[in-house]
Legacy VTK file of the C-alpha trace (Angstrom):
# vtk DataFile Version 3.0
C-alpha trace
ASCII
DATASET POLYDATA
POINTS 83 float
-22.902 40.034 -20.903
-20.561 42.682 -21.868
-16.771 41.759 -20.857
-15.232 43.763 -18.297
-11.611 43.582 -16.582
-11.338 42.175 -13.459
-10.162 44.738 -11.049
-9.863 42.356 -7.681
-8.189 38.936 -6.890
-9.780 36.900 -4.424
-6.994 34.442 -2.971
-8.596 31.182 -1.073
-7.175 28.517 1.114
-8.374 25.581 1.105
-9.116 22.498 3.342
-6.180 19.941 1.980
-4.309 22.081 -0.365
-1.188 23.601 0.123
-1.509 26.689 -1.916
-4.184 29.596 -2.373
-6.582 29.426 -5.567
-6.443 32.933 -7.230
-10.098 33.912 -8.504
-10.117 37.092 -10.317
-13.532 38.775 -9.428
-15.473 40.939 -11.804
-18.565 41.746 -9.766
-17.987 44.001 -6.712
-15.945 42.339 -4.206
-16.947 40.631 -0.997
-16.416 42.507 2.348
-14.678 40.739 5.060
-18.126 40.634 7.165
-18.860 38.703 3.710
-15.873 36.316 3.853
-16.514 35.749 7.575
-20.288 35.141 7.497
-19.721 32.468 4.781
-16.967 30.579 6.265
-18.773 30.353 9.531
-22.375 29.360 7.794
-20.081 27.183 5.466
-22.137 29.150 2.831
-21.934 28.839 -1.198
-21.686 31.742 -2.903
-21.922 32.830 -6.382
-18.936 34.556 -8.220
-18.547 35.738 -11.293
-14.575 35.321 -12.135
-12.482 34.620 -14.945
-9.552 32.462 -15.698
-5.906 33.887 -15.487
-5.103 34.885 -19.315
-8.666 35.992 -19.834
-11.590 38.649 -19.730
-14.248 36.378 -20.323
-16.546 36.062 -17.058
-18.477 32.986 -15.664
-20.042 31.801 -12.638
-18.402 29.843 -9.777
-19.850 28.408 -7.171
-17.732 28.503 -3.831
-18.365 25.922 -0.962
-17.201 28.700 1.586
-17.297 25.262 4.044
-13.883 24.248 2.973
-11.764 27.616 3.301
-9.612 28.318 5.653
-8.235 31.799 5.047
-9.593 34.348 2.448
-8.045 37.979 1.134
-9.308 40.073 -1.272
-6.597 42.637 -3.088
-6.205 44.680 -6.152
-5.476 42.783 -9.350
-1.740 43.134 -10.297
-1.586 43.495 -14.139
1.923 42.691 -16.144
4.547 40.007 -15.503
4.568 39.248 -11.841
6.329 36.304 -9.661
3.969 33.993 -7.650
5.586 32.467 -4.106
LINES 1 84
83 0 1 2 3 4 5 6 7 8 9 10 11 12 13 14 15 16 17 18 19 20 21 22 23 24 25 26 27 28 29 30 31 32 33 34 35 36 37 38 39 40 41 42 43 44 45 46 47 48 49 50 51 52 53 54 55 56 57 58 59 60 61 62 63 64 65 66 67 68 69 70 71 72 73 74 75 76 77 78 79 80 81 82
C-alpha cells in the first residue's frame, strides 16, 4: 500500500466523551448523506486513517452507533492550537 498524505480530518463526538477524536482520512471522504445514514443505522464503517505524527495508513473500524456529531474539513498542516 503505497503511503499517501492525508488530505481530510474527520472530527467525531462521541457518546460519553467530552472532546472530538480527530481521524485523519486518506481514502476519499464521507459525504454528509454518509455521516447521516450511519449515525441513524448506527452503522460501522471502514476507514482508512492514520495517527497524528504519521503517513502510515490503517484500517479503523467506526461504531457510527455511538456518535453524536460528525464534520469533515481540510487537514491543517504546521503548528496549530487545539481548543
Amino acid at each position: 500500500m503505497p503511503v499517501s498524505k492525508p488530505m481530510t480530518e474527520l472530527h467525531l463526538r462521541v457518546v460519553g466523551q467530552t472532546t472530538d477524536w480527530k481521524l485523519l482520512l486518506h481514502d476519499e471522504p464521507p459525504t454528509e448523506d454518509q455521516l447521516v445514514g450511519w449515525m441513524q443505522d448506527g452503522a460501522v464503517a471502514r476507514l482508512l486513517v492514520a495517527e497524528q505524527g504519521s503517513n502510515q495508513p490503517h484500517v479503523l473500524l467506526v461504531n457510527f452507533s455511538l456518535v453524536v456529531s460528525a464534520r469533515v474539513v481540510a487537514t491543517v498542516r504546521g503548528r496549530g492550537v487545539t481548543f
